[in-house]
N, C-alpha and C positions, 0 to 999 in steps of 0.2 A: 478517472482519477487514479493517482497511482496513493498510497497510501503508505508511511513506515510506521508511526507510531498513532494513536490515535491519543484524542485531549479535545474537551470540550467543555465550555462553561456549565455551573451548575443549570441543572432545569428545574422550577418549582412551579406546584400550582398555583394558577390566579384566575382569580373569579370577577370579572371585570363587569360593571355597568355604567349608564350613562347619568351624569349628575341632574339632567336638566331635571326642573320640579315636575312638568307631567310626567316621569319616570321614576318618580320616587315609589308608587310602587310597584317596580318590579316584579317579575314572579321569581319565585328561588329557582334552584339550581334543580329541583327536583321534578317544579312541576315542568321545567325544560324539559328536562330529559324523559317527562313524560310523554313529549310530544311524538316522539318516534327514535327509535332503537337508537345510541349513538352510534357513527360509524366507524370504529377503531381502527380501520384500515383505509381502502379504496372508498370515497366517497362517492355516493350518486348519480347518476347522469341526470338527475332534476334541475341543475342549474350548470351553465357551461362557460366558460369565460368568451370573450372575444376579442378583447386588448385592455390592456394595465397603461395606465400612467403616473407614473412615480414622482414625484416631488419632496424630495427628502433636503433636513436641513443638518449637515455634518460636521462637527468641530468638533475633531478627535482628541481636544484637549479638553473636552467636557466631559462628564460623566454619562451623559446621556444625550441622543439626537429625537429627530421629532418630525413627522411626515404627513402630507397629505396625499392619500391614495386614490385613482379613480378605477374601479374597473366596470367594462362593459359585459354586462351578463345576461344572457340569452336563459328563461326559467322555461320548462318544459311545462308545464302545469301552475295552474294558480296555488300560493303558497303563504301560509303567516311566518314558514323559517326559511332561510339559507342555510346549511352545513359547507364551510370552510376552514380556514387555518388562519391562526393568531397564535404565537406564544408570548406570553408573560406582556403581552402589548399594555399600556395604561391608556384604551380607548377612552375619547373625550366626547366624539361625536360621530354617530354611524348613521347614512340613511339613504335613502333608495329611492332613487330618482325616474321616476317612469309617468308618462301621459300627461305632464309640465306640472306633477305633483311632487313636494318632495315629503314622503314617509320618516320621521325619526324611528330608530332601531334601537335596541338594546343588547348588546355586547355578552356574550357568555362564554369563556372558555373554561371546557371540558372536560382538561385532563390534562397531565403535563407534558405528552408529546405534540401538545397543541392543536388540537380538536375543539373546531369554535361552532358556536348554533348564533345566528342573528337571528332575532326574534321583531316581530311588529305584532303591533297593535289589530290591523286587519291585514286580509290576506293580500299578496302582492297579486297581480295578475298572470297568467301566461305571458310569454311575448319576453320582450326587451326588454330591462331595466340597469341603471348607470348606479351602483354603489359607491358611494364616498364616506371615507374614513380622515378622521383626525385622532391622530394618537400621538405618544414618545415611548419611550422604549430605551432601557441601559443597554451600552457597548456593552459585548461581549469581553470575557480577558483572556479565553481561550480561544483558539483557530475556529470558530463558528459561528454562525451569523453574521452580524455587522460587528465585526470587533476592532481596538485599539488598542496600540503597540506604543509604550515609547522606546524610539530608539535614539540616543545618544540625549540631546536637549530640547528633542520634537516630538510629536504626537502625530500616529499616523493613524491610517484607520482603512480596512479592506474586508472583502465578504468572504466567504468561504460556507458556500447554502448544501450543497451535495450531502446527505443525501435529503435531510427533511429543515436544515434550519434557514429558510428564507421566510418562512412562519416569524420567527423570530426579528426580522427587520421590517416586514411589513403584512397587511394580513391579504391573503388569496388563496389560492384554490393550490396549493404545492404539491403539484404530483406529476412528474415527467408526460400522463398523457394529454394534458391540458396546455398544450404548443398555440404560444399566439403572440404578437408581435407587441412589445413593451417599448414606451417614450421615458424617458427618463431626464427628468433635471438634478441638479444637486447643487445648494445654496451651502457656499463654503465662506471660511472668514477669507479676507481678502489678501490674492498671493498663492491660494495653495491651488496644486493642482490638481483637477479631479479625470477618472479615469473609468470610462461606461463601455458597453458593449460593442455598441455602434458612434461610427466617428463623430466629434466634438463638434455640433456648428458654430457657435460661437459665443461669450462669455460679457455679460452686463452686468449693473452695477445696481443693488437694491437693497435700500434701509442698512446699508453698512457692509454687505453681505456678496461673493462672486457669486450668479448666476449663471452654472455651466448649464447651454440645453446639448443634450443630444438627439440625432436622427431616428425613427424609428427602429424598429431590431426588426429583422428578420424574424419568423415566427420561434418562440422560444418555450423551453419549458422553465418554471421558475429555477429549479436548482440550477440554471445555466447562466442567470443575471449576476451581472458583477457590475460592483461599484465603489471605486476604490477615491482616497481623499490623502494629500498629505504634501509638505513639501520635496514632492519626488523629483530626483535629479533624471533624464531620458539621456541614450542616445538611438538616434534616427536613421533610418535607412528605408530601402527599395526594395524587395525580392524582383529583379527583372522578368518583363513577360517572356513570354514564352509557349509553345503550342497551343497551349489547354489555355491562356489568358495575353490578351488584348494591348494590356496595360499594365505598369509596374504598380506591385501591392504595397501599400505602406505599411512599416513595420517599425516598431520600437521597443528598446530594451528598458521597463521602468524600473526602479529601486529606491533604496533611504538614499540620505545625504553620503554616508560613510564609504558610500561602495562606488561614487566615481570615480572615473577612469577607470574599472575594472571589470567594463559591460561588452567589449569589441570582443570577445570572444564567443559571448552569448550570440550576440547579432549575425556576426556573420556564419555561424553554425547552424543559427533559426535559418538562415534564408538555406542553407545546402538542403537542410533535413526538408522545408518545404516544398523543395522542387523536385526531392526523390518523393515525395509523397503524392505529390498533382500525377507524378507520369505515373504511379502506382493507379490509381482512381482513377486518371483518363480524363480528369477534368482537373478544374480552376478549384483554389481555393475558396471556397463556400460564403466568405464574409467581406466584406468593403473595405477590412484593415485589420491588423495582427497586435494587440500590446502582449509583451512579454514582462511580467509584474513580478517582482521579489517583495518576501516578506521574510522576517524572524523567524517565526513562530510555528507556519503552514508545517507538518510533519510531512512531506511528499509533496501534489502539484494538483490541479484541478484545471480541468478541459471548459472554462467560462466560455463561450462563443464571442469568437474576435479578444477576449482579456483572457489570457491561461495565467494562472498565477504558482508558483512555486518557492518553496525554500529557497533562501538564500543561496544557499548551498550545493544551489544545481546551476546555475546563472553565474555567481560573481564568480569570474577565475580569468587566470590569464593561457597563456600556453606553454606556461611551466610549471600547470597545475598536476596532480597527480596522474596517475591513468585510472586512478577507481573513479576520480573524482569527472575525470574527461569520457569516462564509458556510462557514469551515470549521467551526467549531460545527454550524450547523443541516446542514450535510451529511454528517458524520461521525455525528453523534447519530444522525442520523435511519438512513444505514444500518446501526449498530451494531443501532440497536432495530428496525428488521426484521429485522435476524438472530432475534432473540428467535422471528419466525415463522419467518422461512423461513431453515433453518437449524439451529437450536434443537429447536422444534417438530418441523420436517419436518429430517434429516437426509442427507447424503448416505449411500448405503454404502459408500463408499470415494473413496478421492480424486479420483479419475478423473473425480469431477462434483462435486468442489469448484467449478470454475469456476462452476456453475450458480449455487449460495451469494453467491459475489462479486462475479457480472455483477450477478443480479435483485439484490440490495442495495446497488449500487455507483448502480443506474437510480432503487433510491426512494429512496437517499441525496439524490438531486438533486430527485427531483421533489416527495417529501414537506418536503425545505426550503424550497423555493421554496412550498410551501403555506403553511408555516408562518410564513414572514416574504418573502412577494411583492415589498417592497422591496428587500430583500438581491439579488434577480437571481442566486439560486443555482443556480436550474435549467438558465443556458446553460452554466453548467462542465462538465456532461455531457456535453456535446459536443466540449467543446475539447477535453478527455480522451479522447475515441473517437481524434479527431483526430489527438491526439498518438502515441495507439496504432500511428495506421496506417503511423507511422515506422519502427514496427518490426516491424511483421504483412508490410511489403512487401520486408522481408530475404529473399534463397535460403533464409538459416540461419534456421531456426523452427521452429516448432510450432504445430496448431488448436490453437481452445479446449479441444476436448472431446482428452484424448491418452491414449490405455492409459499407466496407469503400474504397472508391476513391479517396482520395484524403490524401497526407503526412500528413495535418491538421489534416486530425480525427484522426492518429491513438493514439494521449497520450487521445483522450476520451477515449480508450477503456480500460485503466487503472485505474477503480474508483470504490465507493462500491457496483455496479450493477455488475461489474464482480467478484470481489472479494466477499463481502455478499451474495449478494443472489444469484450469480453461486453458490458458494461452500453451501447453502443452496437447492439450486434445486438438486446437485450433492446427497446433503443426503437422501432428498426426495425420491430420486427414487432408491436410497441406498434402505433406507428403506421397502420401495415399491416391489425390485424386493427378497428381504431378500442377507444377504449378503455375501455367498456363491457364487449364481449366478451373481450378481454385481462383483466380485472379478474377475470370468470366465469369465466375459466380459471385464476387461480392461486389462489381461493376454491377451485374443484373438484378440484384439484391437495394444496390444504391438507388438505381434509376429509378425502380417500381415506388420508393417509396422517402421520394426527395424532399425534401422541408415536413414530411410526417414522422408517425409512430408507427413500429413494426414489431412483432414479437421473432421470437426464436426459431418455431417454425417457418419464417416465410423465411427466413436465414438459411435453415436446411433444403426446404423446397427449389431455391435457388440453384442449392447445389447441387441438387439431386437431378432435376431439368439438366443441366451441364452435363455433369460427369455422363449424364448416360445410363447410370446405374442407377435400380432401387434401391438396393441393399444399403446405398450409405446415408439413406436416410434413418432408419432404423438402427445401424453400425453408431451413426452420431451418437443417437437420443440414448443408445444402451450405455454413453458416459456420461452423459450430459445431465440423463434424470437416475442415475443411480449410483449411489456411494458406493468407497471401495476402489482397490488397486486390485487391476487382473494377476494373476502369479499362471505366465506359463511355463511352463516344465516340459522339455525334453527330455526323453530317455532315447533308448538304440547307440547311434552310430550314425557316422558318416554316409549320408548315402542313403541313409535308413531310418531316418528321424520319425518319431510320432510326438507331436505335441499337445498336450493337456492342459486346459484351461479350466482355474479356480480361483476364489476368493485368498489372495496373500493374510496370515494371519502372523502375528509374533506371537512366541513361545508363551502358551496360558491364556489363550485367546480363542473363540471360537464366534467370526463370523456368521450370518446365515450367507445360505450358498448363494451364489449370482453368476448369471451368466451375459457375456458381454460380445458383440459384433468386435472382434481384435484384429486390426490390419496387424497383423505377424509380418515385421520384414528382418530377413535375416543375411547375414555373409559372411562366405568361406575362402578367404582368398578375396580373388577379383570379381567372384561371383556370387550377384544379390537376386533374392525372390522374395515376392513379394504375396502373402494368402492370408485373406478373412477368414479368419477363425470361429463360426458361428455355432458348432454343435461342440461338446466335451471334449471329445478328442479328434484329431486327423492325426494320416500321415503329413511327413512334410519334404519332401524330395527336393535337396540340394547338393550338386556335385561341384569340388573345387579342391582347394589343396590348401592346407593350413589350419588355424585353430577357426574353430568355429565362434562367430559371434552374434546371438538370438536374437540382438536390436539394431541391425545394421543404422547406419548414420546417428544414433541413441535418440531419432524421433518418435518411439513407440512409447505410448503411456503404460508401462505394462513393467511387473520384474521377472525374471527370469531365472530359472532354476534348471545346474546340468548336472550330471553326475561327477564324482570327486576326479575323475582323469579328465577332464574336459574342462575342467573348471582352473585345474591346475597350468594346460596349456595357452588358458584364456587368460590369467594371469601371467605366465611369463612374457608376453606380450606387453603387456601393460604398458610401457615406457615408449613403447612406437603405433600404440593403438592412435587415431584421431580425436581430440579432445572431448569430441560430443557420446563418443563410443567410451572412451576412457570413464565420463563422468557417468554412463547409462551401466557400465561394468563395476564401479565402485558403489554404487548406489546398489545392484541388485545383491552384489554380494554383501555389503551390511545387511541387509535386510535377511537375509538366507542366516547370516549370526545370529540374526533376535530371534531367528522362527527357531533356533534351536539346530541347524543343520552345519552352516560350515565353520571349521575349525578358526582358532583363533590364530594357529597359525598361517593360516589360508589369509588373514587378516594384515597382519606384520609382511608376509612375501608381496602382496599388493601395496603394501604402502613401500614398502624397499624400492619397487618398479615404480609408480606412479609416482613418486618423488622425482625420478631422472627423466619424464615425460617433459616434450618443452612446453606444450600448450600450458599457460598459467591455469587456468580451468580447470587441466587434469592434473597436475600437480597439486593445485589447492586442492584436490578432493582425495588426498593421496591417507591425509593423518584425520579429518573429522570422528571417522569412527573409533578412535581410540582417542581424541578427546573428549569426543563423548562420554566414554564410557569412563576419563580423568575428572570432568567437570561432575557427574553425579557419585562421587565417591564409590566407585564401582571398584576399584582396584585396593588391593591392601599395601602396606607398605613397599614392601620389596617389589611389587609388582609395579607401583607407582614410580618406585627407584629407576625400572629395569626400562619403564616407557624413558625415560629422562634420556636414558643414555642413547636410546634407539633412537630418538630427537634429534641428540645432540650428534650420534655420529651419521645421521644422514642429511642433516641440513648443515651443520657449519663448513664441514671443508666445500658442500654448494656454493655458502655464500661465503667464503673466502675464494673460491674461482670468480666470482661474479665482480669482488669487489663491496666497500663500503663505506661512504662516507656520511657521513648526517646533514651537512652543509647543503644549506638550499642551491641546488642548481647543480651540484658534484655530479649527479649523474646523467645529465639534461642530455649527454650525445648518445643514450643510449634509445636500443629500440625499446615499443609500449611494451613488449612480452618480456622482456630481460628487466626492465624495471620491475613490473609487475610481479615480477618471482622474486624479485629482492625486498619490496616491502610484504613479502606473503612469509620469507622467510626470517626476517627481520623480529615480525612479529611472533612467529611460532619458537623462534628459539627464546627471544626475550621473556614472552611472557610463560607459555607453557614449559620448556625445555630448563628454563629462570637460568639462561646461559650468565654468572657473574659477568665477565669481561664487557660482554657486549651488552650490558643493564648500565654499566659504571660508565661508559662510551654513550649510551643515549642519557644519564641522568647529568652526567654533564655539558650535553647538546641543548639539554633543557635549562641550567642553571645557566647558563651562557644567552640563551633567546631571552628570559625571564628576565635576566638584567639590562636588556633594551639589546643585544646583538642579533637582529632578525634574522641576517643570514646565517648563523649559527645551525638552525634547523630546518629542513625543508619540510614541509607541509607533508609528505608522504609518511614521516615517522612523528609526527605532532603527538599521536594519540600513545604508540609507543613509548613515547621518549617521557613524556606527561606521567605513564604511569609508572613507569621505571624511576623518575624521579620522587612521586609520592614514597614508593618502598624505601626510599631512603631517609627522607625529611619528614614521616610521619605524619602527626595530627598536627602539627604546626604549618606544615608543608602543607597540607589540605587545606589549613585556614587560610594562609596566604595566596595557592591557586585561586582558591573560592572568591578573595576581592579581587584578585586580577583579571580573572572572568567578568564579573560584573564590572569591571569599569574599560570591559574589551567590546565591539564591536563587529568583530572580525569571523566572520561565516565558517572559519574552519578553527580557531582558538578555543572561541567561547564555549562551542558546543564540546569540542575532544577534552576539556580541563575540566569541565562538569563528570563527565563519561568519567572522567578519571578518578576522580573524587567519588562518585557513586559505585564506580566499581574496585575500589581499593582492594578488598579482602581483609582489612582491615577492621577489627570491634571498635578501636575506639573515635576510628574516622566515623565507622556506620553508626555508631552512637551519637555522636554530632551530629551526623546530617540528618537524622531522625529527630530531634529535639533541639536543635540550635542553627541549624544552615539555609534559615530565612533572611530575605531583605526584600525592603521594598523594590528593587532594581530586579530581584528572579522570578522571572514570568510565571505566572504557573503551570505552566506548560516542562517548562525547567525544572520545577520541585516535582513536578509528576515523576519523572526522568529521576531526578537523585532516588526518590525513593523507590521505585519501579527496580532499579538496578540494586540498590543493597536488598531488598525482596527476593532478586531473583540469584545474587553473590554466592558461590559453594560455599564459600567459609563463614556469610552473613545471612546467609536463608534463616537460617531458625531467628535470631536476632530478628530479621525483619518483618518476617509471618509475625512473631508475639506483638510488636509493635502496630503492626496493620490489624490483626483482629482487638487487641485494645482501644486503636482508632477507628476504627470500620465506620460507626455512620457521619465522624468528620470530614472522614476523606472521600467519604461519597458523595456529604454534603457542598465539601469545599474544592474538588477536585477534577469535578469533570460527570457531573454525573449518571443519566441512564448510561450514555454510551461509552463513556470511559468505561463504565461495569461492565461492558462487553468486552473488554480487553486486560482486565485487572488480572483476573486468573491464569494467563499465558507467564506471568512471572514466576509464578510455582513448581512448573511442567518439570524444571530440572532435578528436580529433587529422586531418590531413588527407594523408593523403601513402600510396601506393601502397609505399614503402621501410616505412613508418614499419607498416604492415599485417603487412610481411613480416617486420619484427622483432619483431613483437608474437606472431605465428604460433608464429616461431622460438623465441622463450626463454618462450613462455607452454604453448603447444601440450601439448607431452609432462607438464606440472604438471598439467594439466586436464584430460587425457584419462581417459572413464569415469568423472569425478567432477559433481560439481554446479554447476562453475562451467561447465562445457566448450562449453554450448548459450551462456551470455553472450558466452563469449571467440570466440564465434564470429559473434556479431552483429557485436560490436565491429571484429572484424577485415574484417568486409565494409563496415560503415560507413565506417570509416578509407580505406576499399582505393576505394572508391565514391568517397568525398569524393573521393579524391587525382583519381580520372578524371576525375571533373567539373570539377577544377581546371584538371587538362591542358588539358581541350576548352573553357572555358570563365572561365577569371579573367579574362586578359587584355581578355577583350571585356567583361566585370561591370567588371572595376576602370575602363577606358576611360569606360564610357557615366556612372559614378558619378563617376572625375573631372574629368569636364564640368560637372558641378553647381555653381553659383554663387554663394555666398551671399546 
């Protein structure tokens, strides 16, 4: 799954029994639970599933759907209970079918992350027995479970279970190691289409109602069933066979009504990316048939076996789409549909080695789009993403990749940028590392052993290890895999002469415990690269060549690197002819070497001079972050803020006057993806950060001109730009009337960039609206998460939005999204900069979060915040000084 924003309907508890009068009495919830420990995490091996059959009945223009469930369950032992999964279900009738007896059940859920105990009357026997449930259950209004969407004057309705809510649509055993093959029908009103795992055999006609059946599935784990319902428009195609397959696969693009004729670019990019992916695996695509399903609402995409489902936003476009928007295509596709192997196919057995899923598909997300469309430059994103990982891998407060999880609670930790970043950066690393032939024969060998099952993370390393030849990288792996923390290695000497030191990276007022890490150290001097495991405190490191020296050759080392001030200096003048992946691995180590307190702020300003003229967009974009950063949390004082403007403005504008600018959709359509790309990168940093006048009056009226029906007026690439450049001028009146034009928009790149824009005005008394008035029934909640999420996390509306959110704290818990939303509440805070401002967030957040899901963010957060403020102490005044020196 890939994930951007998270949102999910509230969860509450319910304590369900069956109505029939032999059950009137019931035992309570107590003497249940007296029966045996609950299980808050992994359930049992007591009872095992061995196929599901689903029968659900779906009109997403109802309030609520309603199912009859069968599952075949194999009991280890004779038993009076079952422990499984239901949430908030209103069971009607539950009972267990064994020896041509059928047992009535009584229904008990648990606990709010949906921990159910069936209970009978006398004990069930060992052996076989067939459970059948009768329940309904409310649509979801968030991206989870079985939820419904309207979009324009229809009612849709599609699943999204990853990681725990298929509890929620129906009740079974929900836990990735429980792989078994599910039937599915779905009774829809008549006309809509429905859309299951496995392909459609055909549709009848009963009591008023479509009868879609489908084929059995291929053995599955629940979070992998999808069931989608609605009047969806398709277009159709073939991925032709080929080596690895026999036969051409069927494949379709599904969506709302609104978005046809805007799917042939998804289609035919699904079939390129599927066919780089077969010869990557060596084999066939895994499943009978491919739907490709759009929704609103989904925040990123989900790997359903045979149904991948994603935002709008990744799918609907033509080929005059943007290039952010055409490199998140081929990267999101691409890792969805390797889930289809790895993932799908091969399974975790429990969450615990989720990360493995999301690193290795997070690494062929990038590298198989960059196969697929080599122009695009998809492939250096992988890096920046590791990159940006290591912002928060080098927190006190954290967690490794790989972490025991016991308990329901942790598992949406395990979905964040330590799995996604810097897995799929560790994944390159040792890509890298073992070179990648051998790396390839390792996750081939890895696939074979363990085809339609569950496999954990070691048989992933043991694979590799077998291959490469070598022990060491087995232990090399697992030293990042199971331990938090970014390595900091450090050179000193000389050319020629190197000894490299390996530690724990800390920022200035920080004191990790120590760790020691297996580091492939690869480095180069010139034309010449070496490549040494790093396993004891220090080595020498013998490399001879000619030119500046650079410690992370290709920038595939998860590591930062620290040289002495001449060395550091030659490595920066380089900057601008470095290669993107080295450019982004040299910007990144050298911020971090600023917070720990070491290099100069002007060492800071002379890399961003250079990496500004770098062509790779990649390294260009990572030319100015560091010094916005340190603009967005008020780090800088007046003059110093001045003095950045200037330095903005005289190194970007005469850029994007070389380049050219027009705002008209399609002005710049003959240009290559990397020239475009640097003009909406600069576009945006002069407009909004640098507030260039000329070119804000130039996009707000590109915006007043689209606004009043001239589409081509604007192109899609500076929507969000031009949007917010317009707000600055039309105020709170301009907000309100975005705000209706969004709601009566449709459109996968409008609605979403006019919200953004309104949520992050900068503005009191927009962020005072949207905090107390910028409700309707048309804004999903998904979307009011988002308005308010953004003025919370605003430089100039943080305080504003914090007093608002802890005033409403258990509304918005209540009404918002809640356990798992709470695990991502606190990441709106992080920007703030102040040591007080730590201590208040401690104070009134602390006791909310303790023992829940948010509790590990609100603790990132809080050292983030607490870090900034140091670094500020130690160090604005001298950033603001040397910045407002700068001259125009």
């Amino acid at each position: 799954m890939r994930r951007l924003l998270f949102a999910v309907s509230s969860l509450s508890l319910a304590l369900g029994g069956l109505a029939a009068p032999a059950r009137a009495e019931a035992t309570t919830s107590a003497d249940v639970l007296a029966l045996a420990p609950l299980p808050v995490g992994q359930l049992t091996d007591a009872a095992r599933p061995g196929a599901y059959r689903l029968d659900l009945t779906v009109d997403p223009a109802q309030e609520r759907f309603s199912g009859h469930v069968e599952i075949d369950v194999q009991l280890k032992r004779g038993a009076r209970f079952i422990d499984l999964h239901g949430r908030d279900l209103a069971m009607r009738r539950a009972v267990a079918r064994v020896g041509g007896r059928e047992l009535v059940g009584t229904w008990h859920q648990l606990d709010e992350t949906g921990v159910a105990r069936l209970t009978f009357a006398e004990a069930l026997p060992a052996g076989a027995v067939t459970l059948a449930f009768d329940y309904d259950a409310a649509f979801g209004t968030g991206p989870s479970g079985l939820f419904r969407v309207k979009v324009g004057d229809a009612w849709y309705a599609w699943t999204q279970f990853e990681s725990i809510d298929a509890r929620a649509a129906f009740p079974g055993f929900d836990e990735p190691g429980f792989k078994v093959p599910v039937t599915l029908t779905l009774r829809t009103p008549a006309g809509l289409k429905a859309v299951g795992n496995a392909p459609e055999q055909g549709v009848t006609q009963e009591g008023g109602f479509d009868v879609h059946r489908f084929a059995p599935t291929l053995p599955l784990p629940t979070y992998l069933v999808a069931m989608m319902v609605g009047p969806f428009v398709t277009v159709e195609g073939t991925v032709p066979a080929n080596a690895h397959r026999a036969t051409p696969l069927p494949l379709r693009v599904v969506s709302t009504r609104q978005n046809a004729g805007k799917l042939g670019f998804a289609l035919e990019g699904s079939k390129g990316i599927l066919a780089h992916l077969e010869d990557y695996f060596g084999q066939a695509f895994p499943y009978p048939k491919l739907d490709q399903i759009t929704t609103p609402i989904l925040p990123g995409a989900m790997e359903n076996a045979g149904a991948d489902l994603y935002n709008d936003s990744i799918l609907v476009m033509d080929d005059g789409a943007p290039v952010a928007q055409k490199r998140n295509f081929g990267m999101v596709v691409a890792h969805e549909l390797a889930h289809q192997w790895f993932g799908d196919l091969v399974t975790p057995a429990w969450w615990d080695d989720i990360w493995l899923n999301e690193s290795f598909a997070n690494w062929m997300g990038f590298r198989i789009g960059q196969a697929w469309r080599p122009d695009l430059n998809i492939g250096a994103g992988a890096l920046e993403e590791g990159f940006a990982a290591m912002g928060t891998d080098a927190l006190v407060a954290g967690r490794p990749i790989h972490q025991p999880i016991t308990t329901n609670n942790q598992i949406e930790a395990a979905f964040d940028s330590i799995t996604y970043g810097k897995g799929g950066h560790v994944v390159a690393m040792i890509a890298g590392y073992m070179g990648d032939d051998k790396f390839k024969a390792g996750v081939r060998r890895y696939m074979a052993a363990h085809r339609y099952g569950n496999a954990t993370s070691t048989d992933f390393f043991r694979a590799m290890a077998e291959v490469a030849g070598d022990r060491r990288i087995l232990p090399a792996m697992q030293s990042f895999t199971d331990q938090q923390g970014v390595p900091l290695v450090t050179f000193t000497g000389g050319p020629g002469r190197w000894t490299v030191r390996q530690s724990r990276y800390a920022r200035l007022g920080t004191t990790p415990p120590p760790t020691r890490w297996g580091v492939p150290v690869c480095a180069r001097q010139g034309e010449t690269r070496r490549c040494q495991l790093l396993t004891a405190a220090s080595a020498p490191f013998a490399i001879s060549g000619t030119g500046p020296f650079m410690p992370n050759a290709g920038g595939t080392g998860y590591y930062r690197f620290e040289l002495p001030a001449a060395q550091w200096d030659a490595l920066i003048a380089t900057a601008d002819r470095l290669p993107g992946s080295e450019a982004l691995a040299l910007a990144d180590s050298l911020r971090a070497s600023y917070q720990a307190g070491r290099a100069s702020p002007a060492q800071l300003i002379a890399l961003a001079r250079k990496l500004a003229a770098n062509p790779d967009s990649y390294a260009s974009g990572a030319a100015l972050p560091p010094l916005i950063g340190l603009h967005a949390s008020e780090f800088l004082d007046a003059a110093g803020t001045a003095g950045y403007q200037r330095l903005l403005r005289g190194l970007l504008a005469p850029r994007l006057a070389a380049l050219g600018f027009d705002p008209r959709a399609g002005a710049h359509a003959g240009d290559d993806p990397e020239k475009s790309q640097a003009r909406v990168q600069l576009v945006e940093t002069l407009a909004g950060e640098a507030e260039d006048p000329a070119l804000g009056q130039r996009l707000a009226d590109a915006a007043t001109a689209y606004l009043g029906g001239d589409r081509a007026a604007l192109d899609h690439a500076f929507m969000g730009d031009a949007l917010a450049a317009w707000l600055r001028r039309e105020g709170l009146a301009g907000a309100q009337r975005l705000f209706a034009a969004a709601l009566a928009s449709e459109d996968p790149v409008f609605r979403p960039s006019a919200l953004a824009a309104i949520g992050s005005s900068g503005k009191t008394d927009i962020a005072n609206w949207v905090l107390a008035d910028a409700d309707d029934t048309r804004l999903r909640r998904s979307e009011r998460i988002g308005l308010i999420s953004r003025v919370v996390a605003g430089r100039e509306t943080r305080r504003l939005g914090y007093a608002w959110l802890i005033a409403h704290f258990d509304a918005v818990m209540r009404s918002n999204g809640g356990i798992f939303f709470a695990a991502r509440l606190p990441q709106t805070l992080a920007g703030a900069c102040s040591v007080e401002e730590a201590d208040t967030f401690a104070r009134d957040l602390g006791p909310r979060f303790a023992g829940k899901p948010g509790q590990l963010e609100l603790e990132r957060a809080v050292e983030r915040v607490r870090s900034c403020g140091r670094l500020k102490q130690a160090r604005a005044a001298e950033t603001s000084a040397v910045l407002a020196a700068i001259k125009d």
